[in-house]
Legacy VTK file of the C-alpha trace (Angstrom):
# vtk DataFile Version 3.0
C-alpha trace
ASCII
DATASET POLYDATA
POINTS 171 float
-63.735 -32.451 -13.514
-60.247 -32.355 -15.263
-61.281 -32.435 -19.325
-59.006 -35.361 -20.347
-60.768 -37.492 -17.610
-64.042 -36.361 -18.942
-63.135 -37.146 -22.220
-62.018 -40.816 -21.450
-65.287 -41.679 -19.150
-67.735 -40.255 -21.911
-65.747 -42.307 -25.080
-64.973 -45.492 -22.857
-62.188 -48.116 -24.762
-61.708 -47.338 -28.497
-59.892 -50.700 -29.772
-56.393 -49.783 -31.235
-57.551 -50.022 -34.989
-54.907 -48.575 -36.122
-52.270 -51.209 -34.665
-54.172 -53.911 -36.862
-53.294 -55.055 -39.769
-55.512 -58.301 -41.240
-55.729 -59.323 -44.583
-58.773 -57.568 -46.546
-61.360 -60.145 -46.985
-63.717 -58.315 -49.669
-66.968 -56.740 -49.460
-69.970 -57.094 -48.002
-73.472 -55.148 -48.552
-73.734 -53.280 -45.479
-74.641 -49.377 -46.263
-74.590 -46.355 -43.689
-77.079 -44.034 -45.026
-76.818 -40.453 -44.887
-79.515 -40.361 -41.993
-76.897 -42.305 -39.844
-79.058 -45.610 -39.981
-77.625 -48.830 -40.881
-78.794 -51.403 -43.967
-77.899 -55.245 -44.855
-78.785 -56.022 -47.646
-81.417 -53.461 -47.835
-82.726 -53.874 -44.807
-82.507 -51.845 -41.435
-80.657 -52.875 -38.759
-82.582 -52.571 -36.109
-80.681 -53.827 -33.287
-78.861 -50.792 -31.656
-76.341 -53.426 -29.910
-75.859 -54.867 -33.064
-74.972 -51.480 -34.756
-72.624 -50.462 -31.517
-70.338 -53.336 -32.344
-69.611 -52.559 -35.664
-69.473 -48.918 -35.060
-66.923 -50.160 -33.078
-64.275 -51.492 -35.251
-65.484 -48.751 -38.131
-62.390 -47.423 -39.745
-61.638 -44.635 -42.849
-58.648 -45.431 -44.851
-57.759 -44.141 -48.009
-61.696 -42.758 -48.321
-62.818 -46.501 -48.008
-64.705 -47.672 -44.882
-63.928 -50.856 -43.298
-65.099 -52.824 -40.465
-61.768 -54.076 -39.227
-60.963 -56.723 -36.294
-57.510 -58.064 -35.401
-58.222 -61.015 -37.857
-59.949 -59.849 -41.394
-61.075 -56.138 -42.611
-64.619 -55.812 -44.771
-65.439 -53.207 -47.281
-68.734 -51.377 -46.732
-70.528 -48.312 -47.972
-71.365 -44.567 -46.562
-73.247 -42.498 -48.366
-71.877 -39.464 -46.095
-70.737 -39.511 -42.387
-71.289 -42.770 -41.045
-72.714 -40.720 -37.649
-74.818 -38.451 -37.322
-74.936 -35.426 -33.741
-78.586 -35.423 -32.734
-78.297 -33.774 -29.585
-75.784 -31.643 -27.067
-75.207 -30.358 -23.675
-72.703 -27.796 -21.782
-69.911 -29.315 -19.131
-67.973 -27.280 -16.838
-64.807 -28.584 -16.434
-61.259 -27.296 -14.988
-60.262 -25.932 -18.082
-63.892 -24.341 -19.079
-66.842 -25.423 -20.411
-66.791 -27.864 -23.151
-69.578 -28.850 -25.578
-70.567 -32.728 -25.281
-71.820 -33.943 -28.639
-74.514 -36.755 -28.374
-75.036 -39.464 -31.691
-77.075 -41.559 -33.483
-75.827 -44.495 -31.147
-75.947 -42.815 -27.815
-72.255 -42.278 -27.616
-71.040 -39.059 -26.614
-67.841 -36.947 -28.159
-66.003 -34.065 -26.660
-66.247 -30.715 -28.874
-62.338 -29.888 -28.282
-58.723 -30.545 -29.796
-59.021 -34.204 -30.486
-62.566 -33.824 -32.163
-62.696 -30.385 -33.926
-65.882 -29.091 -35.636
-64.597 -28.530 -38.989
-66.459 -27.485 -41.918
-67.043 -29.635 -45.481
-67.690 -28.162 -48.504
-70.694 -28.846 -50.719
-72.342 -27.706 -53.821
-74.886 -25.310 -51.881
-72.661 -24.436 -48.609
-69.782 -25.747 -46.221
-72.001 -28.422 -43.572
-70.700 -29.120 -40.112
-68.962 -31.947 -39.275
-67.104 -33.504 -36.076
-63.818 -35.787 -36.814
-63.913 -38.721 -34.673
-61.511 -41.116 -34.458
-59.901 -43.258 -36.875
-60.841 -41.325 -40.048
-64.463 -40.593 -39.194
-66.853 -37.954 -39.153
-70.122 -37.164 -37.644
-72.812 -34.774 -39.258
-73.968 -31.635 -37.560
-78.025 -32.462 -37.526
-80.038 -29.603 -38.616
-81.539 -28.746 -35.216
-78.082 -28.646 -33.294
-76.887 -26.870 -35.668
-79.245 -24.233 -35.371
-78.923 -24.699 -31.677
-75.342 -23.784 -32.180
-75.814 -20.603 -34.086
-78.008 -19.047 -31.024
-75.242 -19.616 -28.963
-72.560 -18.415 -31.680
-70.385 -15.180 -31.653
-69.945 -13.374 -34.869
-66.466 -12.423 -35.343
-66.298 -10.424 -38.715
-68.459 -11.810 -41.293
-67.949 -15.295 -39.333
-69.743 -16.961 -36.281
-67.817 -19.551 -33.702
-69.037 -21.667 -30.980
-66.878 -22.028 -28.379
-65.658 -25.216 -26.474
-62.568 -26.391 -24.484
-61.074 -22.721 -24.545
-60.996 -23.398 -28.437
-63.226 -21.347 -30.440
-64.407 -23.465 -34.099
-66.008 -21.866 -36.828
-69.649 -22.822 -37.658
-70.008 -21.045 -40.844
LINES 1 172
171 0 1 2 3 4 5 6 7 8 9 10 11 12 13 14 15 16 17 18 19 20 21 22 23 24 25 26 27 28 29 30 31 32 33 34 35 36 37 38 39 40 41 42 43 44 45 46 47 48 49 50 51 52 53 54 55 56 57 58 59 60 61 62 63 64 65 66 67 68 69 70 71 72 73 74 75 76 77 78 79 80 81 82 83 84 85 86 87 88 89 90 91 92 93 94 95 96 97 98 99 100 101 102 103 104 105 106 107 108 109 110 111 112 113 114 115 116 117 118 119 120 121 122 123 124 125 126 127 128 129 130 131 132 133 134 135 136 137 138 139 140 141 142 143 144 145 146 147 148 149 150 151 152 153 154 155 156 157 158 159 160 161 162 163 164 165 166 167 168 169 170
C-alpha cells in the first residue's frame, strides 16, 4: 500500500480548521488532563463519541486550545498534550515500513514527515511527543515508549526509531 493512501484511510476527514475564522465566544470549563481523559466541570466525560467530536474541531493557537467550528471558537484547558499514544503496530508499505501510532480515542497517526516524533524538554528529561495536526501533540505513554527503545538503534550516544525511511530520535 502506497504511504500517502495509508495515511489518508487511517486519519479519515480532518475539517479545514485552519480556513475558519469565528468570533471567540469565551471560555468554558472543559479540562484535558495529562492522562488524556476529558473533564466538564470536574467531571469525566465518559462518552467516547462525545469526546471524538470535540477532538475533532481541537485546535492550538498561540499556546491556547480551542474547540473551534465554522461559527464560534471556545477556550479550554490542557494540562499537557491533549492525546495521549497507548499503543503501536508495524506497516509495510511501498516506501518501507512505517510505525502506526494508536491514541487515547482509537484514532490512529502515521509516525512519518507530517507527524514527526519530536522530543520536549522538561525539568528531569526531554519526553516524547508526536505533532498532530493543527498545533497538537500526543504523549509517548510509558510502555510504548519503552517498546520503542527495544526496537531503537544507537547511533553515538543517541538511539532512533525508524519509520517512513525517516529515522527520529527517541532520546
Amino acid at each position: 500500500m502506497d504511504l500517502s493512501a495509508l495515511s489518508q484511510q487511517l486519519e479519515g476527514a480532518i475539517p479545514p480548521l485552519d480556513t475558519w475564522d469565528p468570533p471567540y465566544c469565551g471560555e468554558i470549563d472543559i479540562v484535558i488532563k495529562a492522562d488524556g481523559s476529558w473533564h466538564y466541570l470536574g467531571s469525566p466525560i465518559s462518552r467516547l463519541a462525545l469526546v471524538k467530536l470535540f477532538a475533532k474541531v481541537l485546535v492550538k493557537e498561540q499556546n491556547n486550545y480551542f474547540l473551534k467550528t465554522p461559527v464560534e471558537k471556545i477556550k479550554i484547558q490542557v494540562d499537557d498534550a491533549p492525546f495521549v499514544i497507548i499503543d503501536w503496530y508495524q506497516s509495510d508499505t511501498d516506501q518501507g515500513t512505517v510505525i502506526c501510532c494508536v491514541d487515547n480515542l482509537e484514532r490512529t497517526f502515521l509516525l512519518n514527515q507530517a507527524h514527526p516524533l519530536i522530543l520536549k524538554p522538561t525539568r528531569a528529561q526531554a519526553l516524547p511527543y508526536i505533532k498532530l495536526h493543527h498545533g497538537l501533540l500526543a504523549k509517548i505513554n510509558r510502555t510504548t515508549y519503552y517498546q520503542w527503545a527495544e526496537i531503537a538503534q544507537q547511533i553515538g550516544d543517541d538511539f532512533f526509531i525508524e519509520s517512513a525511511g525517516i529515522l527520529f530520535q527517541l532520546g
